[in-house]
C-alpha positions, -999 to 999 in steps of 0.1 A, spaced: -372 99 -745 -407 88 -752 -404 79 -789 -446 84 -796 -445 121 -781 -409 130 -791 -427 133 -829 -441 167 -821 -417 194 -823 -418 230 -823 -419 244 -856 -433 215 -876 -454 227 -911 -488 217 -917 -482 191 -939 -457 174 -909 -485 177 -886 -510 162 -909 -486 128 -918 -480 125 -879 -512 115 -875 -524 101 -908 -520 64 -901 -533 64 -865 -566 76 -851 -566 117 -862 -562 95 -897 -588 73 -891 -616 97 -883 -608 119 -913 -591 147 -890 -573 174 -911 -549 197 -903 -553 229 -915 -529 252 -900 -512 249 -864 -489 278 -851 -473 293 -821 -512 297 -794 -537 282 -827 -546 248 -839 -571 249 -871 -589 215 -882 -618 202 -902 -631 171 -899 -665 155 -921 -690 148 -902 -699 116 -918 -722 84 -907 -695 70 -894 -685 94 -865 -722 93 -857 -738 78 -827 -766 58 -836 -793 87 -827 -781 107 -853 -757 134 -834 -718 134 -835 -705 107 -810 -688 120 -781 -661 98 -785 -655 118 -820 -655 148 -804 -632 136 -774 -607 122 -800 -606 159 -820 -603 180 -789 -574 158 -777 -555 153 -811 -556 195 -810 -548 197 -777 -516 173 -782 -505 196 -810 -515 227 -797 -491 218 -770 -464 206 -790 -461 231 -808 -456 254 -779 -433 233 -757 -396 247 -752 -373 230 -777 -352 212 -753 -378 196 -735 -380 158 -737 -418 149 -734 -453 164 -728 -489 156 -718 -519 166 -738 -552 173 -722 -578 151 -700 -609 154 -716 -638 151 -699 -676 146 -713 -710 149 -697 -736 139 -718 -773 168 -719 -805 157 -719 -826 180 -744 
């Protein structure tokens, strides 16, 4: 069993969800867990100098790392129970001209 992925369960509260990922990145950004159940992931997240990319708009890289940390527990919350493993998304990102 893959011991980083195995964490996610079905049926974990918010507050499980939230120490998962407090000492790794979702921690590091600031990401917060506000509510995760069965199709619904909620999360805040302060946008704050230090998510920024140096023209002043929130880096991509921040945004990558919030879509994917949802996405992992968006799906592990909805994986059967007796399944061993999963796979979060594969972001991708094009960057706009304005």
């Amino acid at each position: 069993m893959n011991e980083k992925t195995s964490g996610i369960r079905p049926g974990m509260t918010t507050e499980q969800f939230r120490a998962f990922g407090a000492r790794h990145l979702p921690g590091l950004l600031g990401v917060e867990i506000v509510s995760v159940s069965e199709g619904s992931v909620e999360s805040r997240l302060e946008v704050r100098q230090d998510v920024m990319a140096p023209n002043g708009y929130l880096h991509a890289a921040t945004v990558i790392a919030l879509a994917d940390t949802l996405c992992a527990y968006g799906t592990g919350e909805t994986r059967p129970p007796d399944s061993r493993s999963f796979t979060a998304c594969a972001p991708n990102s094009r960057s706009v001209s304005s």
